[in-house]
PQR file of N, CA, C, O and H, with PARSE charges and radii, in Angstrom:
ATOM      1  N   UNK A   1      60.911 167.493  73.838 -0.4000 1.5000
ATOM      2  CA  UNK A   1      61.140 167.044  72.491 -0.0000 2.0000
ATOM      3  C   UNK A   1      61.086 168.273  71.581  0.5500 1.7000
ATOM      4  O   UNK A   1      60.032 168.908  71.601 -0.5500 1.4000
ATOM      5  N   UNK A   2      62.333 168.810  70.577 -0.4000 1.5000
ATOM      6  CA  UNK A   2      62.150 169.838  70.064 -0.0000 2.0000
ATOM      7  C   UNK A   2      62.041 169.580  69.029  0.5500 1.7000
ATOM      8  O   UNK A   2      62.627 168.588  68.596 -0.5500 1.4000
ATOM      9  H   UNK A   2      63.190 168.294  70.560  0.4000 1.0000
ATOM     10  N   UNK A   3      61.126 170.485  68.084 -0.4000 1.5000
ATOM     11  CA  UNK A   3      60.787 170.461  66.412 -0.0000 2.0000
ATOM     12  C   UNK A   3      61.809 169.686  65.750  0.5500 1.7000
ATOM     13  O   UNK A   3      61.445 168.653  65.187 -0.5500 1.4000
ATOM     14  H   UNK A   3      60.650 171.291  68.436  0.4000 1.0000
ATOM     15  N   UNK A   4      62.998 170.004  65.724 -0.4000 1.5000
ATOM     16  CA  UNK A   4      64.240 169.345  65.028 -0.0000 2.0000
ATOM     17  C   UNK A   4      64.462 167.886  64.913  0.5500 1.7000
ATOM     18  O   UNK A   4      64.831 167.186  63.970 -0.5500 1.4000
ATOM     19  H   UNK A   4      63.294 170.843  66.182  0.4000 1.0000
ATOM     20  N   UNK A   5      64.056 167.562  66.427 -0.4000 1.5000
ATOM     21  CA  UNK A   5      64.474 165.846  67.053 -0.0000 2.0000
ATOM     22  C   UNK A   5      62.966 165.319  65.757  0.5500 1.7000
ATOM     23  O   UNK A   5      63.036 164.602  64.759 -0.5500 1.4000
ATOM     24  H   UNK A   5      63.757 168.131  67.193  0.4000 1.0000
ATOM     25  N   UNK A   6      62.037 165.882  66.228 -0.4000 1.5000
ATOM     26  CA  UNK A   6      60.408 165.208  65.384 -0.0000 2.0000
ATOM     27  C   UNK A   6      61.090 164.996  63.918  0.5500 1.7000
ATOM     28  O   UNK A   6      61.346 163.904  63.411 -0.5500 1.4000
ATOM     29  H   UNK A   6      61.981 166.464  67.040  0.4000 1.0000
ATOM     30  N   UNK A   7      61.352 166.416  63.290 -0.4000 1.5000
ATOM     31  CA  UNK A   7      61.691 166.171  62.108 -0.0000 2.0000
ATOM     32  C   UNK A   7      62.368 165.631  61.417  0.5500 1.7000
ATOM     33  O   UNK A   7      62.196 165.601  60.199 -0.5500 1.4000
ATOM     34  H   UNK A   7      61.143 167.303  63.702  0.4000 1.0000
ATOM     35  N   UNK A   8      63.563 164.921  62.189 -0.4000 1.5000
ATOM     36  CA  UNK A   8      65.011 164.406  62.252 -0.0000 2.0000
ATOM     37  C   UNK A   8      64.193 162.626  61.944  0.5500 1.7000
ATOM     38  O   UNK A   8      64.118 161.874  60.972 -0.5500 1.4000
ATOM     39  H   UNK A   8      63.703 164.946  63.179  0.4000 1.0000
ATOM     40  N   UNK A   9      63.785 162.594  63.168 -0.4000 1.5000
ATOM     41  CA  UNK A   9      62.643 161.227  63.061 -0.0000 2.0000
ATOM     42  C   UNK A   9      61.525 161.046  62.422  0.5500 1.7000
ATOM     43  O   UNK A   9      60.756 160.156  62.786 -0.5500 1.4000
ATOM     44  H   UNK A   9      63.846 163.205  63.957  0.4000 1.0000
ATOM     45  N   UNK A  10      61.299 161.695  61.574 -0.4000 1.5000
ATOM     46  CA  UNK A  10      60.394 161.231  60.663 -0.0000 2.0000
ATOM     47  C   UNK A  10      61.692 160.878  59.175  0.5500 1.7000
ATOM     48  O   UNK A  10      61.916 159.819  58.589 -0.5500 1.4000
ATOM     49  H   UNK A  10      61.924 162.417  61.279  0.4000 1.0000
ATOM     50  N   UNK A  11      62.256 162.145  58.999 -0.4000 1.5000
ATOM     51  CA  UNK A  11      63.111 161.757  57.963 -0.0000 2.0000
ATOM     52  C   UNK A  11      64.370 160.430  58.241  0.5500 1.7000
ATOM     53  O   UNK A  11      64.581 159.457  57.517 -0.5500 1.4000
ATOM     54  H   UNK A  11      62.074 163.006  59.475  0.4000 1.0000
ATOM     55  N   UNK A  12      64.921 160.731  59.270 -0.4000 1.5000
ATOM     56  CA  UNK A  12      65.980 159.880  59.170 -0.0000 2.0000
ATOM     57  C   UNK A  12      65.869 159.078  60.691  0.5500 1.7000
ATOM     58  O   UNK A  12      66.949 159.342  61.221 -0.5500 1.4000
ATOM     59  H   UNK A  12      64.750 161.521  59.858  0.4000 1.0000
ATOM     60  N   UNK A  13      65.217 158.376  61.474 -0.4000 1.5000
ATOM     61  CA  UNK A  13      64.905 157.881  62.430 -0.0000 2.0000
ATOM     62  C   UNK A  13      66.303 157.564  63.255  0.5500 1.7000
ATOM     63  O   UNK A  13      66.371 158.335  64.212 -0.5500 1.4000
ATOM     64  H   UNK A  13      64.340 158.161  61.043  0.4000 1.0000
ATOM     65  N   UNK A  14      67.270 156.809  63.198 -0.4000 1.5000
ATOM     66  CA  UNK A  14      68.406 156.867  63.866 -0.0000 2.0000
ATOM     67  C   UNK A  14      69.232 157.463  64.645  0.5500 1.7000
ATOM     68  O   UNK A  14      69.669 157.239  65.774 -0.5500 1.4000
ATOM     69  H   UNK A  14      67.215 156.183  62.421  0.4000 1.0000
ATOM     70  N   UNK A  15      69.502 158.914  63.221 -0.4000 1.5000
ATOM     71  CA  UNK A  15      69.658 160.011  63.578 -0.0000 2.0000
ATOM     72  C   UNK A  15      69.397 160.671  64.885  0.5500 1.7000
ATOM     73  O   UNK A  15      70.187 161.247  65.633 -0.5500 1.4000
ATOM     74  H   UNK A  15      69.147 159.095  62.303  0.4000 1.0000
ATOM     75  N   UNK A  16      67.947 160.436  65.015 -0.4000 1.5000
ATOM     76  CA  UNK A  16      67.258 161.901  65.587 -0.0000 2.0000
ATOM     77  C   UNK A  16      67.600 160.820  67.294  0.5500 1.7000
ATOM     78  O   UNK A  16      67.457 161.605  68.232 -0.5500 1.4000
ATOM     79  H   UNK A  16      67.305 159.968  64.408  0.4000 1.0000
ATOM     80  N   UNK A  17      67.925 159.557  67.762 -0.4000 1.5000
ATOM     81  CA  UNK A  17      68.395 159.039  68.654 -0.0000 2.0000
ATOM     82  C   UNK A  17      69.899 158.991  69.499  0.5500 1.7000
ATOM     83  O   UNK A  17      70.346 158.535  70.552 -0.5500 1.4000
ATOM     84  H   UNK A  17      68.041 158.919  67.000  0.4000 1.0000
ATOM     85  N   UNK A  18      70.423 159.879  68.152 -0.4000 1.5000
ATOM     86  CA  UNK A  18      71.643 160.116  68.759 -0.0000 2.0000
ATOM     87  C   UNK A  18      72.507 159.940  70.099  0.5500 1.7000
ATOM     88  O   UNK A  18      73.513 159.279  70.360 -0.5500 1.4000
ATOM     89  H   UNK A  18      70.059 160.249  67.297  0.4000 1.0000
ATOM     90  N   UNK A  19      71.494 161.021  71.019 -0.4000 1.5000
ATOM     91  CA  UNK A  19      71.887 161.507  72.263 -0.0000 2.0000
ATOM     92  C   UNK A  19      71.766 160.185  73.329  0.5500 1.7000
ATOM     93  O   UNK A  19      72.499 159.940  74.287 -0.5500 1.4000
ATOM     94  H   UNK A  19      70.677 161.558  70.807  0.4000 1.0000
ATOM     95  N   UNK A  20      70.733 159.509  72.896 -0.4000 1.5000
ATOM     96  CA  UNK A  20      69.787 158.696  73.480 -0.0000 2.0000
ATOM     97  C   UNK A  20      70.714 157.153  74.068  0.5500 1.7000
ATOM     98  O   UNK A  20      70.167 156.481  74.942 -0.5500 1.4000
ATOM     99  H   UNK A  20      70.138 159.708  72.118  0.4000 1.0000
ATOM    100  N   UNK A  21      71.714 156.826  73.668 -0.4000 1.5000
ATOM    101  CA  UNK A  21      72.915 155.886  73.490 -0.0000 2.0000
ATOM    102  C   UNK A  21      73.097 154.732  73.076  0.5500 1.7000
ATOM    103  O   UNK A  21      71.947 154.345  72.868 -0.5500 1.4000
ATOM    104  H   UNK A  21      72.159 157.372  72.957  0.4000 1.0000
ATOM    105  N   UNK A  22      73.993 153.655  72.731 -0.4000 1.5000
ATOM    106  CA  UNK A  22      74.266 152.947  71.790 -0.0000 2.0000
ATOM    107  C   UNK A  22      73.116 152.017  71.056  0.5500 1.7000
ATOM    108  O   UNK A  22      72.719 151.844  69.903 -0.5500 1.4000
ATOM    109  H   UNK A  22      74.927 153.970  72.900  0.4000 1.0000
ATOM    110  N   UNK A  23      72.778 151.471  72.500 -0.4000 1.5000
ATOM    111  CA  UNK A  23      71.344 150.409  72.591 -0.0000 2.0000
ATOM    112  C   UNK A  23      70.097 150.977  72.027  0.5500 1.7000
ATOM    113  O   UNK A  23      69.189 150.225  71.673 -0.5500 1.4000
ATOM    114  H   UNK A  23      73.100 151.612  73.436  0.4000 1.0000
ATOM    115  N   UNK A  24      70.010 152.204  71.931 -0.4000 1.5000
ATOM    116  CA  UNK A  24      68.500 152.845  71.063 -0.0000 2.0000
ATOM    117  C   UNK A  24      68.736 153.037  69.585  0.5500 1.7000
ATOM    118  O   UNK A  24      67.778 152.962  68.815 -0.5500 1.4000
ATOM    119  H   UNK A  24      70.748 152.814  72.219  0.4000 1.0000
ATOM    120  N   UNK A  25      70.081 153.306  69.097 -0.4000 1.5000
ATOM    121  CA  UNK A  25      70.433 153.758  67.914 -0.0000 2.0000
ATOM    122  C   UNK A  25      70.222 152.108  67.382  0.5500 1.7000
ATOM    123  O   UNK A  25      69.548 152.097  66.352 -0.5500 1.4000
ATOM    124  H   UNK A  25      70.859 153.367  69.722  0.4000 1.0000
ATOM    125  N   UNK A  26      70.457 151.315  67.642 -0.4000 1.5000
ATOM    126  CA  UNK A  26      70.993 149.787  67.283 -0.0000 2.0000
ATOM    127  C   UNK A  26      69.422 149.207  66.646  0.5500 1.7000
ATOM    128  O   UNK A  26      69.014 148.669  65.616 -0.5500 1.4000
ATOM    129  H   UNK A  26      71.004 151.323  68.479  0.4000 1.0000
ATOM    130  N   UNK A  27      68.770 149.766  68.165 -0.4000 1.5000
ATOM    131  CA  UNK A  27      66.913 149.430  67.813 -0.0000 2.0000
ATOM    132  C   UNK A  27      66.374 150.051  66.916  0.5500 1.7000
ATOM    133  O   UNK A  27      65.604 149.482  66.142 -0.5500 1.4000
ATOM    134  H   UNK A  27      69.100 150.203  69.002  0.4000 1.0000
ATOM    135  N   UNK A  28      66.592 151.056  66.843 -0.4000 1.5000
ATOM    136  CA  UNK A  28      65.811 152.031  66.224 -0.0000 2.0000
ATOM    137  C   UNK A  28      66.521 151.740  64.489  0.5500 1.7000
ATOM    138  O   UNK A  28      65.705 151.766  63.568 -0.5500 1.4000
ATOM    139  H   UNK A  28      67.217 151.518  67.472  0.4000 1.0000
ATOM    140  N   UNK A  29      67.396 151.587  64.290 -0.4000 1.5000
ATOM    141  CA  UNK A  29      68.531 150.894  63.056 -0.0000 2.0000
ATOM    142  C   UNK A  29      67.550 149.848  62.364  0.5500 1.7000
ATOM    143  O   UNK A  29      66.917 149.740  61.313 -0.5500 1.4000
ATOM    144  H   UNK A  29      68.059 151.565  65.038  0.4000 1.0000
ATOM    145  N   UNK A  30      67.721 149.313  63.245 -0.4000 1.5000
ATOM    146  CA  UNK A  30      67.078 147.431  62.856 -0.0000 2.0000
ATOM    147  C   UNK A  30      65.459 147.764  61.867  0.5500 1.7000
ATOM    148  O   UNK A  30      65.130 147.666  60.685 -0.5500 1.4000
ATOM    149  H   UNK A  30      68.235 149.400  64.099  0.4000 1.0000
ATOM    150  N   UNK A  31      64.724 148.229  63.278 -0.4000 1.5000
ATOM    151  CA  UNK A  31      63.498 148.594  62.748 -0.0000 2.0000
ATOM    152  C   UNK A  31      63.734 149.538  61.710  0.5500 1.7000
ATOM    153  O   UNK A  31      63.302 148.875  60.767 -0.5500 1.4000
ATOM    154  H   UNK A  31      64.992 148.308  64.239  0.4000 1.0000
ATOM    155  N   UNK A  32      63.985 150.257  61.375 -0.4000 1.5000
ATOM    156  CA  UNK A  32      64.054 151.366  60.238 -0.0000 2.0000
ATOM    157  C   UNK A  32      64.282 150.521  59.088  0.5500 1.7000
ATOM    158  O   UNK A  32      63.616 150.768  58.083 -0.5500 1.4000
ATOM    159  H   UNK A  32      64.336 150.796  62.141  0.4000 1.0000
ATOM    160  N   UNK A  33      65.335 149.304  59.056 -0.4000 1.5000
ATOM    161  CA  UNK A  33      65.519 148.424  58.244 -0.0000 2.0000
ATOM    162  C   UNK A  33      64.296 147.908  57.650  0.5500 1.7000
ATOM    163  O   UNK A  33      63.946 147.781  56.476 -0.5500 1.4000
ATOM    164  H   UNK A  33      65.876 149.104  59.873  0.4000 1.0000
ATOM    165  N   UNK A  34      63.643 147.600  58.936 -0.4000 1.5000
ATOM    166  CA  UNK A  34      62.144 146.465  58.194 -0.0000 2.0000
ATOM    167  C   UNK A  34      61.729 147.733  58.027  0.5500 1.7000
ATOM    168  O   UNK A  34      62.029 147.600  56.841 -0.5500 1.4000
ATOM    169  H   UNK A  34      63.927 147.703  59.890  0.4000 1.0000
ATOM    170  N   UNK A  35      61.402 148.630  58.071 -0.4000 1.5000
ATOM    171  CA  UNK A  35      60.224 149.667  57.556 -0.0000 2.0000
ATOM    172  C   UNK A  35      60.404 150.980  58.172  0.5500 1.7000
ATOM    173  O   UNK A  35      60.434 151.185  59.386 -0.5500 1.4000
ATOM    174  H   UNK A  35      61.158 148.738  59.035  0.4000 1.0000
ATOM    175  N   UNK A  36      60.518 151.818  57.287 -0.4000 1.5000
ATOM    176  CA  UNK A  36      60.367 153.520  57.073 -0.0000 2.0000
ATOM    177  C   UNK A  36      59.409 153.306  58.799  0.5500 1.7000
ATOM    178  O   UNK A  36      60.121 153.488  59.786 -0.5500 1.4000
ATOM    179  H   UNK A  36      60.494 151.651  56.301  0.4000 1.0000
ATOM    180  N   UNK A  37      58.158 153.006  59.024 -0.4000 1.5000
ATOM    181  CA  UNK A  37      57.168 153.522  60.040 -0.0000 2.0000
ATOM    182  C   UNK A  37      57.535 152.684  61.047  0.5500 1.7000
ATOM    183  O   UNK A  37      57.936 153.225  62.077 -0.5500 1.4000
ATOM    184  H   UNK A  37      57.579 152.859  58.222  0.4000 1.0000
ATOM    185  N   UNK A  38      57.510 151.897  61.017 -0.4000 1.5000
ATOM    186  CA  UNK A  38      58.269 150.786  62.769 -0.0000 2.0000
ATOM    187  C   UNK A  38      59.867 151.910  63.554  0.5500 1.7000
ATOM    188  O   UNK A  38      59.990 152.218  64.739 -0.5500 1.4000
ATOM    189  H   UNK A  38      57.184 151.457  60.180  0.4000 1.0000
ATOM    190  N   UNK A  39      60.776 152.249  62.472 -0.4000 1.5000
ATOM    191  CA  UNK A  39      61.692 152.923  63.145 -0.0000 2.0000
ATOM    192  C   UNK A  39      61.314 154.059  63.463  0.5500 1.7000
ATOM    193  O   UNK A  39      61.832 154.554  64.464 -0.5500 1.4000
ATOM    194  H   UNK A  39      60.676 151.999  61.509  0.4000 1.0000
ATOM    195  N   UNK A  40      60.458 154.706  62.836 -0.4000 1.5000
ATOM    196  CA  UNK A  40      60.011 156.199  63.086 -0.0000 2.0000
ATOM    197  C   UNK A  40      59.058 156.737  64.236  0.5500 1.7000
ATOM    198  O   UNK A  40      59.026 157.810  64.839 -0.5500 1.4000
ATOM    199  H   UNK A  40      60.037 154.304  62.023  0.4000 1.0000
ATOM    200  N   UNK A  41      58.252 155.517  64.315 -0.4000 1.5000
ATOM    201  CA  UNK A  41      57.143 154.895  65.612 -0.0000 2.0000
ATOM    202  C   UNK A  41      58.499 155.018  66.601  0.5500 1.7000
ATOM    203  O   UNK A  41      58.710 156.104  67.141 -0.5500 1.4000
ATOM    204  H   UNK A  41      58.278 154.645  63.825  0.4000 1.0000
ATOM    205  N   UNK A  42      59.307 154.024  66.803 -0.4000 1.5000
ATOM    206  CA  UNK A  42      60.415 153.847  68.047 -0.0000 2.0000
ATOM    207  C   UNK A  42      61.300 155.115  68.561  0.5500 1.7000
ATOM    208  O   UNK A  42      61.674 155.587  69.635 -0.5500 1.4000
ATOM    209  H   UNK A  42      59.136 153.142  66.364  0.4000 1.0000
ATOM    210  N   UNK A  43      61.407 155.363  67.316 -0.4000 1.5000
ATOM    211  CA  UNK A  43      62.152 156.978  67.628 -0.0000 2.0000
ATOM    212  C   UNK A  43      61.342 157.885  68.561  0.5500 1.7000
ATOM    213  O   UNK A  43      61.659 158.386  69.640 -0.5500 1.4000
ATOM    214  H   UNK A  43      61.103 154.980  66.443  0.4000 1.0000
ATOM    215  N   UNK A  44      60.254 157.956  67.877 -0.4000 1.5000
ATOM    216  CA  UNK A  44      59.513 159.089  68.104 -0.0000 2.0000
ATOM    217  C   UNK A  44      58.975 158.489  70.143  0.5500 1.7000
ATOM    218  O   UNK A  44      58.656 159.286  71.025 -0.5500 1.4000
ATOM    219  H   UNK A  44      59.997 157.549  67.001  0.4000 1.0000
ATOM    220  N   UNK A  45      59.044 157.151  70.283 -0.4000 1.5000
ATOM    221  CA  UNK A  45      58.783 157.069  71.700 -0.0000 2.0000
ATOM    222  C   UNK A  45      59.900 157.174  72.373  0.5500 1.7000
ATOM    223  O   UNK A  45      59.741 157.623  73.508 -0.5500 1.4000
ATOM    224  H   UNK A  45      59.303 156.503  69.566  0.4000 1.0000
ATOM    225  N   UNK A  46      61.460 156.802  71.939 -0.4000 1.5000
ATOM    226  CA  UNK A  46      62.216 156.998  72.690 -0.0000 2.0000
ATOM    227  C   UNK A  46      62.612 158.365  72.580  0.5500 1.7000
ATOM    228  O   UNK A  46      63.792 158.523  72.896 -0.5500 1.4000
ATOM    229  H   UNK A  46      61.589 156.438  71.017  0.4000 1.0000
ATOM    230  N   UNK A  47      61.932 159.550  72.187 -0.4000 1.5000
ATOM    231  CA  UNK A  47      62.131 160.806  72.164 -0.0000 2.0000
ATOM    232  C   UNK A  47      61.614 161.415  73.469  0.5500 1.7000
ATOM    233  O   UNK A  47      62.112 162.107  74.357 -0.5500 1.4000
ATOM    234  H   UNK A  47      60.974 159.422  71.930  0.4000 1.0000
ATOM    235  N   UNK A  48      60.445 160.893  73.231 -0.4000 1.5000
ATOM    236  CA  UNK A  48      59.168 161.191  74.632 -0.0000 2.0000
ATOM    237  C   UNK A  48      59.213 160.265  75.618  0.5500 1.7000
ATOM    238  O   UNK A  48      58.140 159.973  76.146 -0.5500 1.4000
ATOM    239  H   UNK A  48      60.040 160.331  72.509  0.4000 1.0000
ATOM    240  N   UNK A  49      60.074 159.804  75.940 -0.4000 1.5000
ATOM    241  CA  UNK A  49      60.470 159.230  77.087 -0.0000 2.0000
ATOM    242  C   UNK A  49      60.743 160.445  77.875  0.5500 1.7000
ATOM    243  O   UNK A  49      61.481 161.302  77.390 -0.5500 1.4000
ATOM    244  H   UNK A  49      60.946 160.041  75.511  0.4000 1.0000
ATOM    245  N   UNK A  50      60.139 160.631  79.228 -0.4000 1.5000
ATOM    246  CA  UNK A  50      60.680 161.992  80.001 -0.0000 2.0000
ATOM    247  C   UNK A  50      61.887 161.151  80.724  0.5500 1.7000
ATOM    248  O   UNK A  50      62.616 161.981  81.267 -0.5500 1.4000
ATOM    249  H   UNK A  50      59.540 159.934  79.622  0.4000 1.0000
ATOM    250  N   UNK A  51      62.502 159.495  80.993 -0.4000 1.5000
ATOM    251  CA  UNK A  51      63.141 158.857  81.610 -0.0000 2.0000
ATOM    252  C   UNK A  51      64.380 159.251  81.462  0.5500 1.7000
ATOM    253  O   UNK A  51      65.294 159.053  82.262 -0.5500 1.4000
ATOM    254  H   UNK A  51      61.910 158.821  80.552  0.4000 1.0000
ATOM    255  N   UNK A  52      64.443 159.868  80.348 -0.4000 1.5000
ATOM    256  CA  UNK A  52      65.835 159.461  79.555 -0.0000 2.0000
ATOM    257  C   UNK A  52      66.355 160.892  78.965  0.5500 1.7000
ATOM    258  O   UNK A  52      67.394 160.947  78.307 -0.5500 1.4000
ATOM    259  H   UNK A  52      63.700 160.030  79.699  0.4000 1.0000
TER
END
């Protein structure tokens, strides 16, 4: 996870899922909708996923 992706996801949560593909951007969307910290929380785990 590099400095950029963190910072990307705190400011703009979606964003920083890019790479990650359609189905995470969609989640991570939704939640960001209900709240600044629910999308930023999701981001930030589907970042640190070593799976993916």
């Amino acid at each position: 996870m590099s400095f950029w992706r963190v910072l990307l996801a705190i400011l703009c949560p979606p964003l920083s899922v890019i790479g990650k593909g359609c189905g995470s951007i969609v989640i991570v969307f939704l939640l960001w909708l209900c709240g600044w910290v629910p999308g930023t929380i999701a981001a930030l785990i589907i970042l640190n996923n070593p799976d993916r």
